[in-house]
C-alpha positions as CSV (number, residue, x, y, z in Angstrom):
1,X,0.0,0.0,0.0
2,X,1.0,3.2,-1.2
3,X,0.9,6.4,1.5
4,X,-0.5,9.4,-0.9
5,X,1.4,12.6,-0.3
6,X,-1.3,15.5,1.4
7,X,-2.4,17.8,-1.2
8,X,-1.2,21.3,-0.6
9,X,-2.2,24.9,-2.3
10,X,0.4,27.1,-3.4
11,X,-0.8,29.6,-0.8
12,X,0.1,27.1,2.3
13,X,3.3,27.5,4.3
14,X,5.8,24.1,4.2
15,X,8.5,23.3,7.0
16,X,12.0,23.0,6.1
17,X,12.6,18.9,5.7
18,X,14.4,17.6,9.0
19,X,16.9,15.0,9.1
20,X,14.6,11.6,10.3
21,X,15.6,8.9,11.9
22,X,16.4,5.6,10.2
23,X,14.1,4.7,7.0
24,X,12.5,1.0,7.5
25,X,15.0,-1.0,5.8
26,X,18.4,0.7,6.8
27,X,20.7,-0.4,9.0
28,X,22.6,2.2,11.2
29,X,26.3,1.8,11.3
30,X,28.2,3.5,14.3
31,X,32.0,2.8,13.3
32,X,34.0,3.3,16.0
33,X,37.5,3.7,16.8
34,X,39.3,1.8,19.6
35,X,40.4,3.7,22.1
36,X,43.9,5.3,22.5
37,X,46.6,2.3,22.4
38,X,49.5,1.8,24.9
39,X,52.8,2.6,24.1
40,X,55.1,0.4,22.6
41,X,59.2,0.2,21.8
42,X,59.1,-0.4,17.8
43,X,59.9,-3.9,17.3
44,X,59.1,-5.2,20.5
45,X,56.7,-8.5,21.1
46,X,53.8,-6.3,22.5
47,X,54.2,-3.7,19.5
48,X,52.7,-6.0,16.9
49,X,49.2,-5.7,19.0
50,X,49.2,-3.6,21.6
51,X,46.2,-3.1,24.8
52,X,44.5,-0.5,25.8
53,X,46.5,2.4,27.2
54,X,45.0,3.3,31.1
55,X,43.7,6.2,29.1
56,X,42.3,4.0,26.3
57,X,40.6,2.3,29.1
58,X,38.7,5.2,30.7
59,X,37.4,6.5,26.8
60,X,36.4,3.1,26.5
61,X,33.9,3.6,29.4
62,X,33.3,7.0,28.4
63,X,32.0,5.7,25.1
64,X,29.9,3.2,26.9
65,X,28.4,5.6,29.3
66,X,27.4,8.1,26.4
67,X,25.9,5.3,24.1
68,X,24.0,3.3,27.1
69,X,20.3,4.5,26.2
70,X,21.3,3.6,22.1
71,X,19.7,0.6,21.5
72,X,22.5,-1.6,19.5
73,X,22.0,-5.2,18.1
74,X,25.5,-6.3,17.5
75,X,28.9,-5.4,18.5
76,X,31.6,-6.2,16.2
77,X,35.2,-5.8,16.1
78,X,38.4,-6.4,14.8
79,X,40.5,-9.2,16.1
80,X,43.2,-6.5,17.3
81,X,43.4,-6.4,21.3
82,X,42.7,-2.7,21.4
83,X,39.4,-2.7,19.4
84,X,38.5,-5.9,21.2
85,X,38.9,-4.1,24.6
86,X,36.5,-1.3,23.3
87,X,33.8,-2.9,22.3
88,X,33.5,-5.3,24.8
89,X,32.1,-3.0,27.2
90,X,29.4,-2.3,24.9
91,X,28.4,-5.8,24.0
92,X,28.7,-6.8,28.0
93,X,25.9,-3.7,28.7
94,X,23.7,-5.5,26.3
95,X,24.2,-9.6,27.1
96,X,25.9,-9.6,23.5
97,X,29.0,-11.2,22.0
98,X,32.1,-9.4,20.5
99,X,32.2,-10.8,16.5
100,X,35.5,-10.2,15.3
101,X,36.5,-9.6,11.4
102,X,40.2,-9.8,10.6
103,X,39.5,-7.9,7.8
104,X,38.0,-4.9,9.8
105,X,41.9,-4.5,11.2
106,X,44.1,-1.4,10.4
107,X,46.1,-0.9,7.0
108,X,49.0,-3.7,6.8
109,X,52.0,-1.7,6.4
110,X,54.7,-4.5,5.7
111,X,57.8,-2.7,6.3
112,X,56.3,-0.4,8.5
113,X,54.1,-2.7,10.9
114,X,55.4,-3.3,14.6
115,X,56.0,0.4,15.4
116,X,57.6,1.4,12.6
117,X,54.9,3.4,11.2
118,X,54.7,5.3,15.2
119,X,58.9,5.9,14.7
120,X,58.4,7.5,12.0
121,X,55.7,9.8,12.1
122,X,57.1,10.8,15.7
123,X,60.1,11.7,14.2
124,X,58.9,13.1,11.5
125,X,61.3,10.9,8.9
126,X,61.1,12.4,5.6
127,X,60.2,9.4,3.8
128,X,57.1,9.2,5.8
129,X,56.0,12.9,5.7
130,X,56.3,12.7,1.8
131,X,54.1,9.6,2.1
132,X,51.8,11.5,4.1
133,X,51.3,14.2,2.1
134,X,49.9,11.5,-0.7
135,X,47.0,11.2,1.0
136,X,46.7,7.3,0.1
137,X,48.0,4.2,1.6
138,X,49.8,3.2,-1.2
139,X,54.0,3.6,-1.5
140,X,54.5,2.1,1.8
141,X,57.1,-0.6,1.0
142,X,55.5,-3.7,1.2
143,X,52.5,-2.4,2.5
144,X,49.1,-3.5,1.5
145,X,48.4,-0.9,-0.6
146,X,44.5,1.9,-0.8
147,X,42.6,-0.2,-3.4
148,X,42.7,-3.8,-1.3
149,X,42.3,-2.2,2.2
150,X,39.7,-0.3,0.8
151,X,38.0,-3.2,-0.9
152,X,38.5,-5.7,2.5
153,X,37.0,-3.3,4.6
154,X,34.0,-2.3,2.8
155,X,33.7,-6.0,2.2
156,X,32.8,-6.4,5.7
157,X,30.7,-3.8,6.3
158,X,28.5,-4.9,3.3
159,X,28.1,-8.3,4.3
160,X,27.1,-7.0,7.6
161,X,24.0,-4.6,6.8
162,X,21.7,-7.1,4.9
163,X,22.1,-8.7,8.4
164,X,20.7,-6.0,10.4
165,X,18.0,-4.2,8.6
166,X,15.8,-1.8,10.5
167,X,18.5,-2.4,13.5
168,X,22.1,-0.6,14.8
169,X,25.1,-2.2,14.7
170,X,28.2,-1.0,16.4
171,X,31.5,-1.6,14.5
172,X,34.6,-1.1,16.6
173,X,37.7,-0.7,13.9
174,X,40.5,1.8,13.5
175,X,41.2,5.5,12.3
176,X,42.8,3.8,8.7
177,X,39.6,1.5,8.6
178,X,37.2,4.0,9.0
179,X,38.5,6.2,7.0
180,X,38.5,3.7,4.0
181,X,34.9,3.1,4.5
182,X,34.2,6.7,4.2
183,X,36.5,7.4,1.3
184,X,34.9,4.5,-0.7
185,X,31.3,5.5,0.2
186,X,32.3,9.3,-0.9
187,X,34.1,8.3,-4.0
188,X,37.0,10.0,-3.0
189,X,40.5,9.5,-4.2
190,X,42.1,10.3,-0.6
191,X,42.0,7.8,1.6
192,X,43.2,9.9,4.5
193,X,40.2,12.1,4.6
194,X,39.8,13.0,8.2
195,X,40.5,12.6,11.9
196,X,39.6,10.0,13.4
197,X,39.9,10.4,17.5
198,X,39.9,7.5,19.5
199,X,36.4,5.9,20.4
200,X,35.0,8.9,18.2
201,X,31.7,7.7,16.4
202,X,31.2,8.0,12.4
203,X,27.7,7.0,11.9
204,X,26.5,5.5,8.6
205,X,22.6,4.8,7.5
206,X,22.5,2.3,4.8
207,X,19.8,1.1,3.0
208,X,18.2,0.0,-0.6
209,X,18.7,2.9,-1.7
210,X,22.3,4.0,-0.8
211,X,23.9,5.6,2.3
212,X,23.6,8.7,4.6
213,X,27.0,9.6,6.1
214,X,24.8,11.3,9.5
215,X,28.0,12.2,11.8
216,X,31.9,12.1,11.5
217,X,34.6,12.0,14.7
218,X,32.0,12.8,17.1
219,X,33.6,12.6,20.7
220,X,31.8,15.0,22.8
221,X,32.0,11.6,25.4
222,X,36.1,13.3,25.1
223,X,35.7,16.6,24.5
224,X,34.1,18.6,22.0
225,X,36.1,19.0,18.9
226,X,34.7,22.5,17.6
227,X,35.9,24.1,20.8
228,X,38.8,22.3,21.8
């Protein structure tokens, strides 16, 4: 059954449209990024997958405090310790399980994995502030390269909503992963598109008919990032 439009004259005054919640059909994605990571000596054991940093610990609970009235219908995760960590105290608040996708992980970076990748933005190494400046995760030596991270992340994301139509999922990745996402959905060359703060939300509505990016880095649970 078809729901007519009312009939209007030209003479009546019309509201501005507001943004609605959900449509039937869509599924809301809340892609969310683990909280802040301890430090690690490049090359060490623990820096191929580090914990939660004490501080990553208390924006975890932040984040749970701020999204305890959201109703969520799965938590999922990467199966890197540090989203792990976050999302669990959002799947224990609702009796769920943490599902964890490898291919929801951050950007493989070859070369640059186990720290490197921290040494050399910290000290600003040439090579990796030329790389930056790219915008792309390509020309990291032996890395995985924009097109397949791209391609692996949105391949998760998309086998995920058909699951959870007319429900919200929570997604708990990394600031590389999310951005991917968003780049892909935008059609954007630059895969480095914006910050990312830890256990900031980006929230997604997906449906039949495409996608509504709704909110990017939203951590007022932090701080808010207009003011700060």
């Amino acid at each position: 059954m078809t729901t007519r439009a009312p009939d209007l004259d030209s003479t009546q005054a019309v509201p501005q449209p507001t943004l609605r919640g959900p449509e039937p059909g869509e599924c809301e994605v809340l892609l969310i990024r683990h909280g802040r990571s301890a430090d690690v000596v490049p090359g060490s054991p623990e820096s191929a997958d580090p914990a939660l940093h004490a501080v990553g610990i208390e924006q975890a609970a932040a984040l749970a405090a701020r999204l305890a009235g959201k109703t969520i219908h799965a938590v999922y995760s990467s199966q890197l310790t540090r989203a792990r960590e976050t999302a669990q105290p959002l799947a224990d608040a609702r009796g769920l399980a943490v599902v964890q996708h490898v291919d929801l992980e951050e950007i493989r970076l070859g070369e640059w994995s186990n720290g490197e990748f921290r040494r050399r933005a910290a000290t600003a190494d040439p090579e990796w502030v030329a790389w930056s400046r790219t915008g792309r995760w390509d020309g990291i030596p032996g890395g995985e390269g924009d097109d397949a991270f791209r391609t692996r992340v949105t391949g998760v994301i998309d086998q995920l909503v058909p699951q959870h139509r007319g429900q919200c999922i929570a997604v708990v990745a990394h600031g590389g992963s999310i951005n991917a996402y968003v780049a892909q959905l935008l059609g954007v060359h630059r895969s480095l598109l914006f910050t990312v703060e830890n256990t900031s939300i980006t929230a997604v509505r997906v449906g039949p008919h495409g996608a509504t990016l709704v909110t990017v880095n939203d951590c007022h649970h932090l701080y808010d990032p207009v003011l700060s």
